[in-house]
Legacy VTK file of the C-alpha trace (Angstrom):
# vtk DataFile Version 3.0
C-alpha trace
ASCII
DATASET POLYDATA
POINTS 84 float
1.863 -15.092 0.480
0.527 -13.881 -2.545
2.373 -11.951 -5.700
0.341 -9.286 -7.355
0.213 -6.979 -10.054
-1.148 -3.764 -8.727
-1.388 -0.147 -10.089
-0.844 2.258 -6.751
-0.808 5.829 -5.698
0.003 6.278 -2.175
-0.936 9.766 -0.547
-0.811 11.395 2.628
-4.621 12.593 4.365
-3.935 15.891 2.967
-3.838 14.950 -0.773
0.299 15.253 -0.978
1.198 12.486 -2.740
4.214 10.055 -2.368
4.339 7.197 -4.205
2.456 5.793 -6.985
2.907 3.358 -10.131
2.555 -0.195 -11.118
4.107 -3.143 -9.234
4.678 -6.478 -11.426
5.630 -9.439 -9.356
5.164 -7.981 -5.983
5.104 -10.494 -3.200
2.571 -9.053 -0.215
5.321 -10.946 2.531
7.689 -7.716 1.411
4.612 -5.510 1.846
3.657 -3.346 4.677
0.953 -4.880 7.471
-1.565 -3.284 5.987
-1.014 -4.214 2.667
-0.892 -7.928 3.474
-4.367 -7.254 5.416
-5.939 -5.537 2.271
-4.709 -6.469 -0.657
-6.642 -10.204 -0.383
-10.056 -8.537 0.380
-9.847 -7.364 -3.904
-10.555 -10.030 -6.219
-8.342 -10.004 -9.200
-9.893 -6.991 -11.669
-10.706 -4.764 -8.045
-10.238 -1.439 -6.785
-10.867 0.804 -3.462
-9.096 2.297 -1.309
-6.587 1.334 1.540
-6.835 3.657 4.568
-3.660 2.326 6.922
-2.988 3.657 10.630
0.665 3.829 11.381
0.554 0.804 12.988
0.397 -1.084 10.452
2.294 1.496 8.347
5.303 2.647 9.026
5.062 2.951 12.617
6.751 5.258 14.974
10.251 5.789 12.695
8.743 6.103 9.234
9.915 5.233 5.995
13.221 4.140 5.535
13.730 6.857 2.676
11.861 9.401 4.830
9.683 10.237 2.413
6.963 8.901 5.480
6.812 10.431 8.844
6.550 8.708 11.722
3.210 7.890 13.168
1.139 8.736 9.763
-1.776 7.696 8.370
-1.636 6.511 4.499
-4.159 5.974 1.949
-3.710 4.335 -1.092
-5.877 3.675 -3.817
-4.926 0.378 -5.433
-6.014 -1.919 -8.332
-5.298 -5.180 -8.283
-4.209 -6.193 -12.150
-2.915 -9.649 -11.398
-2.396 -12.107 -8.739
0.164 -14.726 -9.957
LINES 1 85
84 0 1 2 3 4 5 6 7 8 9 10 11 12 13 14 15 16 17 18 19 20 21 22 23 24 25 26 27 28 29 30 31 32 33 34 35 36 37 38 39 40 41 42 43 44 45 46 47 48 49 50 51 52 53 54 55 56 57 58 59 60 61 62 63 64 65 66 67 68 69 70 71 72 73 74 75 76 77 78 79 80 81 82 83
């Protein structure tokens, strides 16, 4: 239930990128699955990596903009600046 801060860049497991940026205010309950199962395991100030399966992606459809496949794995490497 938390809201973060966090600097992001998403990529796919070739290196294409797709996202990235800073989030203010972001509440995790808007966040994808695996973002609500990550994000807590950084301490406020922390940084690694989030390796997500599809299932707890974007599943079988994808991203509503498309910019996501179906049935792909994302990484993101995240900092977490804040948790309000």
């Amino acid at each position: 239930n938390s809201t973060i801060k966090t600097n992001y860049d998403g990529y796919f497991t070739n290196g294409e990128s797709f996202d990235g940026g800073t989030i203010d205010n972001f509440s995790l309950t808007n966040a994808i699955v695996g973002w609500q199962i990550g994000m807590p395991k950084f301490k406020e100030g922390g940084a690694g990596i989030l390796l997500i399966p599809s299932s707890i992606g974007y599943g079988r459809t994808g991203s509503s903009g498309g910019s996501i496949p179906g049935n792909t794995v994302i990484i993101f490497d995240v900092s977490l600046l804040k948790v309000y």
